[in-house]
DSSP file (Angstrom, degrees, kcal/mol; ACC not computed):
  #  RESIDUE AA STRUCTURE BP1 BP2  ACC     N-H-->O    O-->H-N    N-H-->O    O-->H-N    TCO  KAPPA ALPHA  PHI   PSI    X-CA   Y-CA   Z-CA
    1    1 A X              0   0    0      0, 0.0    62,-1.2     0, 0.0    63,-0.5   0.000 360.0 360.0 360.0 150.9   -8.2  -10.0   -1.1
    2    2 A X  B     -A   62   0A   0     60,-0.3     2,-1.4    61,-0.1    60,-0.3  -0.836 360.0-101.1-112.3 137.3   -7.7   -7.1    1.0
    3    3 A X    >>  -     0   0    0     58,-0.9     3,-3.1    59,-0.4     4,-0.7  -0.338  24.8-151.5 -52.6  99.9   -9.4   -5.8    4.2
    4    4 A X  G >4 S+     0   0    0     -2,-1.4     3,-2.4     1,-0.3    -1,-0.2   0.799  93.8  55.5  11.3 -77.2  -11.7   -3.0    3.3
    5    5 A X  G 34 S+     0   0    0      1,-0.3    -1,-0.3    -3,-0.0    -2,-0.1   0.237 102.3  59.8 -80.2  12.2  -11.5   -1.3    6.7
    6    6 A X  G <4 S+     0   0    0     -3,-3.1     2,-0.8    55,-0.2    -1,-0.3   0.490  86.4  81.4-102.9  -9.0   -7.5   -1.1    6.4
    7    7 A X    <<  +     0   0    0     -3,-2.4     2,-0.2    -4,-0.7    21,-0.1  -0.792  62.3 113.4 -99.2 111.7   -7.4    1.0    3.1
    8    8 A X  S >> S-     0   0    0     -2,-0.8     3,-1.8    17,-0.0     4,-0.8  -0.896  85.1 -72.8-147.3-168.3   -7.9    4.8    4.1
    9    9 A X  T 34 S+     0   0    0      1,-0.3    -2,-0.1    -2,-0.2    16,-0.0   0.359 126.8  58.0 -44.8  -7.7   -5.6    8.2    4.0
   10   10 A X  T 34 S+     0   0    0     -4,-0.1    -1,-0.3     1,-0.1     3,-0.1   0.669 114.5  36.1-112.0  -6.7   -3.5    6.8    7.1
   11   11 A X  T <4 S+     0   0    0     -3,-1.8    43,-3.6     1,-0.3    49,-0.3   0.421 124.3  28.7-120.6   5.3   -2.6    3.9    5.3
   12   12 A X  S  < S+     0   0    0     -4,-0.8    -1,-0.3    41,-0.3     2,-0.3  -0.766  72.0 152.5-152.6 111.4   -2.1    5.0    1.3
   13   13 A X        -     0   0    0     39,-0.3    39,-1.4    -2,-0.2     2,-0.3  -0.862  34.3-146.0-129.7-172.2   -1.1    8.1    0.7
   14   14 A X  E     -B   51   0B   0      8,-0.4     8,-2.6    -2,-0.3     2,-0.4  -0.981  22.7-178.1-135.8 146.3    1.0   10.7   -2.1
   15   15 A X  E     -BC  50  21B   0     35,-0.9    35,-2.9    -2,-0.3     6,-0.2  -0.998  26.6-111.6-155.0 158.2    2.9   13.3   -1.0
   16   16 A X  E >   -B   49   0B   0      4,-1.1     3,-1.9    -2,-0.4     2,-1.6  -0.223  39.4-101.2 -77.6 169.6    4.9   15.9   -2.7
   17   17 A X  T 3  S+     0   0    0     31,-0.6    31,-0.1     1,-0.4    -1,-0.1  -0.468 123.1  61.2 -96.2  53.0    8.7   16.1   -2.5
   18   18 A X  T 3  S-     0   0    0     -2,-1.6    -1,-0.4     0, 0.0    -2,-0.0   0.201 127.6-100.9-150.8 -27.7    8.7   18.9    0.2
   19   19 A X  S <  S+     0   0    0     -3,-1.9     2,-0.8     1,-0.1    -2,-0.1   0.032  70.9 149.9  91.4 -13.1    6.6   16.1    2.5
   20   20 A X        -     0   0    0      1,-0.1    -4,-1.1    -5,-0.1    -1,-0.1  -0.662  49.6-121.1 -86.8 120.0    3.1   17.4    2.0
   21   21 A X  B     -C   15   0B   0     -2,-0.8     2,-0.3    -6,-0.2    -6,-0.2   0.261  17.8-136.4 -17.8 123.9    0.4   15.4    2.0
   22   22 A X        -     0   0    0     -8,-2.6     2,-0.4    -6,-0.0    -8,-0.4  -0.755  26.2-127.5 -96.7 122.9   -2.0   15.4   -1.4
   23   23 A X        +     0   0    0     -2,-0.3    17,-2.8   -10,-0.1    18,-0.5  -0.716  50.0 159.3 -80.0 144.5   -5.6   15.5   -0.2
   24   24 A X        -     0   0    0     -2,-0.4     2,-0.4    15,-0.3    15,-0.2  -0.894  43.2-123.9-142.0 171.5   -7.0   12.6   -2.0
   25   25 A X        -     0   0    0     -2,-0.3    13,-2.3   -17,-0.1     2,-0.5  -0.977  22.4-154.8-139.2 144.4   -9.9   10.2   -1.8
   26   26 A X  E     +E   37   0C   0     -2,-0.4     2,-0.2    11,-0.3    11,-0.2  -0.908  15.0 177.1-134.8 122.9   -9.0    6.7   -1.7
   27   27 A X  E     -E   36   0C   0      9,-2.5     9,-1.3    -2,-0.5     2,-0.2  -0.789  16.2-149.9-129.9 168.3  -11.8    3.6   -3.1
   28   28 A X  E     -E   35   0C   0     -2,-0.2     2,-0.7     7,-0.2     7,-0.2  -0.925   3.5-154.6-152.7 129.0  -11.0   -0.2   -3.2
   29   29 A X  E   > -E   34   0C   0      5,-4.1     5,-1.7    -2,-0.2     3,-0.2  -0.897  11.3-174.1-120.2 106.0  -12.6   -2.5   -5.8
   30   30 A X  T > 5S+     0   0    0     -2,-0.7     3,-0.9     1,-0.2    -1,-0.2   0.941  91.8  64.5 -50.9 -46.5  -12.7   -6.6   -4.1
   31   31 A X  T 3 5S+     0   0    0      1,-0.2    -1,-0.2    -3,-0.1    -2,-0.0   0.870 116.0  19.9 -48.2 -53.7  -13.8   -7.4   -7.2
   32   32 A X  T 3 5S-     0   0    0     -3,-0.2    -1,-0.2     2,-0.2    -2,-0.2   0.034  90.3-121.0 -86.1   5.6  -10.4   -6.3   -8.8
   33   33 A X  T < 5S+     0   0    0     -3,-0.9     2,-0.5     1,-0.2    -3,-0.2   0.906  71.3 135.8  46.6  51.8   -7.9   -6.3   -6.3
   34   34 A X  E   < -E   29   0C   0     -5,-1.7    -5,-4.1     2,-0.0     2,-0.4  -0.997  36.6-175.8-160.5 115.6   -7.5   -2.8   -7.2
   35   35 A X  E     -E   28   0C   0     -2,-0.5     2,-0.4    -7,-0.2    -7,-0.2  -0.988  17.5-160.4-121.8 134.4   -7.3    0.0   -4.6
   36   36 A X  E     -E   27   0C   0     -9,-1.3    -9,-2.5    -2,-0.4     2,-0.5  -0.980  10.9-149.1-123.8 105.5   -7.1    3.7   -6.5
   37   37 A X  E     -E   26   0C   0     -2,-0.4     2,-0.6   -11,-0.2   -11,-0.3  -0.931  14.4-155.9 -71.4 102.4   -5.9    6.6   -4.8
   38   38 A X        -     0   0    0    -13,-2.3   -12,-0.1    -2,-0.5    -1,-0.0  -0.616   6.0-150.9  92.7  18.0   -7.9   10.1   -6.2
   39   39 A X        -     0   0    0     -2,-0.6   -15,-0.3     1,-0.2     4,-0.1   0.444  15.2-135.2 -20.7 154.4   -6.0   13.2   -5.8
   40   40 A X  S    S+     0   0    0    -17,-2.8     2,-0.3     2,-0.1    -1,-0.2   0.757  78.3  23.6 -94.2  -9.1   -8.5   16.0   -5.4
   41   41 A X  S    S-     0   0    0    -18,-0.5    -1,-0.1     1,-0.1   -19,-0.0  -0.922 106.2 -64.2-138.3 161.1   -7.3   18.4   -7.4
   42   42 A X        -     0   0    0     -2,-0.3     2,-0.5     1,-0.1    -2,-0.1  -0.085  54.2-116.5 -38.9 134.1   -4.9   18.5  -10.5
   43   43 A X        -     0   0    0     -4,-0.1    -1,-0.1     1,-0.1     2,-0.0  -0.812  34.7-109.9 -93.5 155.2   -1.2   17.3   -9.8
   44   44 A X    >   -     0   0    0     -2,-0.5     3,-1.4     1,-0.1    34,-0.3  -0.146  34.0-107.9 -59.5 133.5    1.4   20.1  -10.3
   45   45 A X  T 3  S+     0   0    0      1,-0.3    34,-0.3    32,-0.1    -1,-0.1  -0.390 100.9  16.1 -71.1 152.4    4.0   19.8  -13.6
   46   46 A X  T 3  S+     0   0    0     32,-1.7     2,-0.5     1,-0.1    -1,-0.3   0.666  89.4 130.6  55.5  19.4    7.4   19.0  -12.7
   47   47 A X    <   -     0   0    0     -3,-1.4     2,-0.2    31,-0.5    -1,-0.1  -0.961  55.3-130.8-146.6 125.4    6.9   17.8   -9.0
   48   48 A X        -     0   0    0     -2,-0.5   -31,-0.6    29,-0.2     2,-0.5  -0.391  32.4-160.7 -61.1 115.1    8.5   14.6   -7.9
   49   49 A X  E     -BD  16  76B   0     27,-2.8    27,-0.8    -2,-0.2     2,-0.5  -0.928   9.7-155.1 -94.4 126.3    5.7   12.4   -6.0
   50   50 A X  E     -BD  15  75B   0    -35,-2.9   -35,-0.9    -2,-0.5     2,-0.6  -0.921   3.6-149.4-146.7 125.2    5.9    9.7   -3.9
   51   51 A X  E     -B   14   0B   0     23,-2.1     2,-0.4    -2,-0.5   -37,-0.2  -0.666  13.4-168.7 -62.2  81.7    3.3    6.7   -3.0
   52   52 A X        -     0   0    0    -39,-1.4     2,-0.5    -2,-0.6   -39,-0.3  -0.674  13.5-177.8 -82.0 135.8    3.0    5.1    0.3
   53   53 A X  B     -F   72   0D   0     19,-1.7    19,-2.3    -2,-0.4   -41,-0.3  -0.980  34.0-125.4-116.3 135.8    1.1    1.9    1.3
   54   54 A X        -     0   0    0    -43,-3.6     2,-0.3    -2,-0.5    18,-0.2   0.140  28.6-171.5 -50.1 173.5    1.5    1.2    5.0
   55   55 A X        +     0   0    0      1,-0.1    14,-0.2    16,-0.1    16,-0.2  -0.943  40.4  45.9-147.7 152.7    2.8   -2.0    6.3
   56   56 A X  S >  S-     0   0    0     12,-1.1     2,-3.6    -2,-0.3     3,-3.4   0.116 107.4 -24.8  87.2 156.1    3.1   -3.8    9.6
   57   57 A X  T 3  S+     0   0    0      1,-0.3    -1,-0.2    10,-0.1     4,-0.1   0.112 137.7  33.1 -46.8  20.1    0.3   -4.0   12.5
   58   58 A X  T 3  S+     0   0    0     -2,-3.6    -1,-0.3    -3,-0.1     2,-0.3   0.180 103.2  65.9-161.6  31.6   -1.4   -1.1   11.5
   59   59 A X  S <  S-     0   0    0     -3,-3.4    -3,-0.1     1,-0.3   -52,-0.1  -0.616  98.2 -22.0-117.5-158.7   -1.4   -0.5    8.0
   60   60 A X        +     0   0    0    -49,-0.3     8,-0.8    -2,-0.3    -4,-0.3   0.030  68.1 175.5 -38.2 133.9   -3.1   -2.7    4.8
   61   61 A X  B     -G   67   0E   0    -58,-0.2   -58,-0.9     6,-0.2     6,-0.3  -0.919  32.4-103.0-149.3 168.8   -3.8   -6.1    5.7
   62   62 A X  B     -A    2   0A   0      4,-0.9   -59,-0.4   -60,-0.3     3,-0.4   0.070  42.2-100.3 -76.2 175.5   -5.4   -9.1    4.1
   63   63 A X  S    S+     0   0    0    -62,-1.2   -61,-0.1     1,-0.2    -1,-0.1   0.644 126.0  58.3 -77.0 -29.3   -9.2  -10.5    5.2
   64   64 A X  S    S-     0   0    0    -63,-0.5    -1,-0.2     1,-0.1   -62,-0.1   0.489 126.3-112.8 -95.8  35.2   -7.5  -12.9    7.2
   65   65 A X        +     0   0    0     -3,-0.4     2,-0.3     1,-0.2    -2,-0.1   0.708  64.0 147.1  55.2  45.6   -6.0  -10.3    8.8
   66   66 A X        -     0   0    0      1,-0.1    -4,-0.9   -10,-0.0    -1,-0.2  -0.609  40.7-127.0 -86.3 127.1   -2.2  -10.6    7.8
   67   67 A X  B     -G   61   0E   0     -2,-0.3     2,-0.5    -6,-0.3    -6,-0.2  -0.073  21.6 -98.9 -46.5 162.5   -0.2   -7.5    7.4
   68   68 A X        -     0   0    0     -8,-0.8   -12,-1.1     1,-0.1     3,-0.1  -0.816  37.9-130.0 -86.2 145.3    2.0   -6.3    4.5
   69   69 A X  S    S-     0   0    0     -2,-0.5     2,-0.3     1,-0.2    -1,-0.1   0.973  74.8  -4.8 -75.0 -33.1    5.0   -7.1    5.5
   70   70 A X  S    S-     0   0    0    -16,-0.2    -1,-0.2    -3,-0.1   -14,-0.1  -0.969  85.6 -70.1-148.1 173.1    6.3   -4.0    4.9
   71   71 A X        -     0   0    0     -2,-0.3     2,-0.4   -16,-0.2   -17,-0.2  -0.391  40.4-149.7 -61.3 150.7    5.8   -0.1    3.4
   72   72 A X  B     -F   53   0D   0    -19,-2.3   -19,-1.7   -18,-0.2     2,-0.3  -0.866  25.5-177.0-101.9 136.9    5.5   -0.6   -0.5
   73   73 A X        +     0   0    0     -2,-0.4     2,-0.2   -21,-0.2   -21,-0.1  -0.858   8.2 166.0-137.2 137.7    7.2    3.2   -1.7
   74   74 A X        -     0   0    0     -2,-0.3   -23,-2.1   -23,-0.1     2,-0.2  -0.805  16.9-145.1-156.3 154.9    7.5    4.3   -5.6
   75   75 A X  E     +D   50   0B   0     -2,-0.2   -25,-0.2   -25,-0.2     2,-0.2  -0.589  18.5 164.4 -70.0 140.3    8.3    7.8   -7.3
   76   76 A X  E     -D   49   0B   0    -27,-0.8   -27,-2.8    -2,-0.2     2,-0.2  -0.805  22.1-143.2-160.6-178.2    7.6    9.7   -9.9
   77   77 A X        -     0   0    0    -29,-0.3     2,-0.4    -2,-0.2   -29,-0.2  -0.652  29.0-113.5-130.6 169.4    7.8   13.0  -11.2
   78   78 A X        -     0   0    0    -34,-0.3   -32,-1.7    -2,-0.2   -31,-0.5  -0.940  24.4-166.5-148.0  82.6    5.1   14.9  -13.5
   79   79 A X        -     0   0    0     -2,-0.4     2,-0.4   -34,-0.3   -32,-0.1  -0.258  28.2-102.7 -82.6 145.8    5.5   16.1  -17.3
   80   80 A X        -     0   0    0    -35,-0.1     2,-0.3   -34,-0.0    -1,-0.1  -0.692  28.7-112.6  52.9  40.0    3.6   18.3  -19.2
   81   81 A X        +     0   0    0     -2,-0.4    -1,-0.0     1,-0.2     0, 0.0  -0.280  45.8 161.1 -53.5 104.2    0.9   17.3  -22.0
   82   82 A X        +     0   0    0     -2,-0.3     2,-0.8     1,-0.1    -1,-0.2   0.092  30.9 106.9-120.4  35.8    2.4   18.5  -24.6
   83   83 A X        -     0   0    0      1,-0.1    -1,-0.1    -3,-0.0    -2,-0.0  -0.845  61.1-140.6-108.9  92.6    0.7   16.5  -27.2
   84   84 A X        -     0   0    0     -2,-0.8     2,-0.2     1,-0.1    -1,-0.1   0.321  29.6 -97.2 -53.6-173.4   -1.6   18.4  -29.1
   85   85 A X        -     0   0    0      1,-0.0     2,-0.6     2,-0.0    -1,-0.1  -0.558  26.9-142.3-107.5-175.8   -4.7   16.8  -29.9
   86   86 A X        -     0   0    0     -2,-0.2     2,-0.6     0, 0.0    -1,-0.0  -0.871  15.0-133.2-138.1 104.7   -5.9   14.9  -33.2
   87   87 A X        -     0   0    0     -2,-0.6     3,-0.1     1,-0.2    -2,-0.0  -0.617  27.4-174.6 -67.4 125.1   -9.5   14.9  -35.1
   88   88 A X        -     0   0    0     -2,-0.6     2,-0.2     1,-0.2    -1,-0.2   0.653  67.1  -6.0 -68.7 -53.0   -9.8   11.0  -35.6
   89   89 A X        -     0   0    0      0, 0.0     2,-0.2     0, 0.0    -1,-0.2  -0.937  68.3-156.3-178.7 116.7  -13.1   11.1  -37.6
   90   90 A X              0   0    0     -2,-0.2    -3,-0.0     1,-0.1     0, 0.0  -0.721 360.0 360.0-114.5-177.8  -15.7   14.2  -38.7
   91   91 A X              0   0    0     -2,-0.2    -1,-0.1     0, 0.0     0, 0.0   0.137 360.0 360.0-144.9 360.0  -19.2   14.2  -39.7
């Protein structure tokens, strides 16, 4: 389980591949081990993103108050829906 009070915006954020910062809103579920980052607005088509969670004495830590040993980083970039949609079932 993760401390609460370590998960904000200085310690998970996305930013765009120019370096600016995504405003987002950022929740953590105990129950699930599941922390969810929220952009606030729609993300942009085509533009490569990249995830930080912090590490080391003053990012995300455990409840017994252990660190991540280091930043966790991933990519990814942003298609298009170009998949129209499908009636399923009428009445």
């Amino acid at each position: 389980a993760l401390d609460a009070a370590s998960i904000s915006s200085s310690t998970f954020d996305l930013r765009t591949s120019g370096g600016a910062v995504v405003a987002a809103t950022i929740s953590y579920v105990p129950a699930g081990f599941t922390v969810t980052l929220t952009p606030s607005a729609a993300l942009a088509n085509g533009v490569t993103y990249t995830a930080t969670l912090r590490g080391g004495a003053t990012g995300i830590r455990d409840v017994a108050g252990n660190p991540l040993a280091a930043d966790a980083v991933w990519s990814f970039t942003t298609v298009p829906d170009t998949i129209p949609p499908t009636i399923t079932t009428r009445s």
